[in-house]
C-alpha positions as CSV (number, residue, x, y, z in Angstrom):
1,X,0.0,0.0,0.0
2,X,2.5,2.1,0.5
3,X,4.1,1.8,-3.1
4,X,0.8,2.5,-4.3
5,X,0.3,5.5,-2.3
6,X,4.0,6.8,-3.3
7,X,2.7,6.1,-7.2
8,X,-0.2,7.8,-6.4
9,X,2.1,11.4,-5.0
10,X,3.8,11.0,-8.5
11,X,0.9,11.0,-10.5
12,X,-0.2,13.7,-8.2
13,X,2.7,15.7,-9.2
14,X,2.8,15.0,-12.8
15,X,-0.8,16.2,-13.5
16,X,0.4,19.4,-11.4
17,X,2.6,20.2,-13.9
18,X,-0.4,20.8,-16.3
19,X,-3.6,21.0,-13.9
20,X,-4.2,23.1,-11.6
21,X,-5.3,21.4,-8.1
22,X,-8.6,22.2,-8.7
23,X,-8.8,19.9,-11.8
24,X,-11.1,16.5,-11.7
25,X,-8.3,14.4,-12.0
26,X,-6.0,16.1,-9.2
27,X,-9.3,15.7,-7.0
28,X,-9.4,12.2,-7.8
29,X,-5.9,11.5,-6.6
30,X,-6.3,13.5,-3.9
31,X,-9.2,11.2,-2.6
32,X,-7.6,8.1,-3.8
33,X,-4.4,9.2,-1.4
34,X,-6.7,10.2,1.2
35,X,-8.2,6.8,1.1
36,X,-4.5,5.2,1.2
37,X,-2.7,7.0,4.2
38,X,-6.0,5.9,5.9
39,X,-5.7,2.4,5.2
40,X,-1.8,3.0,5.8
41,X,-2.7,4.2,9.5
42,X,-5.0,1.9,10.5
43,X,-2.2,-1.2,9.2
44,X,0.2,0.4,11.2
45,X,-2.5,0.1,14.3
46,X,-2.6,-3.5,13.2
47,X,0.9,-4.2,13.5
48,X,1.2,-2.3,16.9
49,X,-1.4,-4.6,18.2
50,X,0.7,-7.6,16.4
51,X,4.1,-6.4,17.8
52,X,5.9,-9.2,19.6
53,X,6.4,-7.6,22.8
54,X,3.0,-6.9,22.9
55,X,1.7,-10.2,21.6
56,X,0.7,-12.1,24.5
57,X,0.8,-15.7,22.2
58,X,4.0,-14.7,21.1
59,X,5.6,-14.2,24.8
60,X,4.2,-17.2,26.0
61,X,6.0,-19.4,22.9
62,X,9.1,-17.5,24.1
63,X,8.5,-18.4,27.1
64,X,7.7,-22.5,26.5
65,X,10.6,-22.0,24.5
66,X,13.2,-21.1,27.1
67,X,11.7,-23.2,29.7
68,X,12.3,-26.2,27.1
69,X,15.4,-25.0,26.2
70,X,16.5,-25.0,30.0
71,X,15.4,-28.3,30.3
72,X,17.4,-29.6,27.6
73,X,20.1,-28.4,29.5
74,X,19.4,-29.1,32.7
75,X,18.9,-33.1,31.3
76,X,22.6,-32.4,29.6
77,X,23.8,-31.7,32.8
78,X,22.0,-34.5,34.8
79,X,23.5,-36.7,32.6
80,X,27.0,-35.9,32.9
81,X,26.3,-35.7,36.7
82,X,25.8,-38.9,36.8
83,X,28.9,-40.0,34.5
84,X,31.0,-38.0,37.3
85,X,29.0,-39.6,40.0
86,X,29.3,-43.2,38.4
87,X,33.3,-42.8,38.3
88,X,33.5,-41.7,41.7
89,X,31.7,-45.1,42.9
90,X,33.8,-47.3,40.8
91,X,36.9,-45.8,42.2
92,X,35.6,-46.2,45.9
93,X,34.6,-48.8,45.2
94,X,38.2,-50.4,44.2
95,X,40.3,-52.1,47.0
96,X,43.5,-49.4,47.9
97,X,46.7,-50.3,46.6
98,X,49.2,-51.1,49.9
């Protein structure tokens, strides 16, 4: 929309060049831009609305998405927790040397 307002300015401004503003098809232009930059504000309202810090949907998936995340990692280090933890039985559990 916003290409077809800026074509809409330059059309604007070529029929200047030999209209006046008061000329049918200047009006017409000027409605048809009026008509965009409205549209234009009301998609911009839109996508405020859709924003992601606003978007409650969105900062919950963040949110499952980090708590996932830390539990990938949390089972990573679990597991090598045990590893370590596994070792240090075997080697209490083997006799000492004299």
């Amino acid at each position: 929309m916003i290409k077809r307002r800026d074509e809409l300015y330059l059309e604007r401004q070529q029929l200047l060049s030999k209209f006046t503003e008061n000329h049918p098809r200047v009006k017409s232009l000027d409605e048809q831009i009026q008509e965009a930059e409205e549209i234009l504000k009301q998609t911009e309202t839109k996508r405020a609305e859709l924003n992601e810090d606003n978007n409650p949907t969105y900062l919950k998936l963040q949110e499952t998405n980090m708590s996932e995340a830390e539990a990938i990692g949390l089972r990573a280090r679990q597991a090598r927790l045990e590893e370590q933890f596994t070792g240090f039985r075997k080697r209490a559990d083997q006799p000492e040397c004299p």
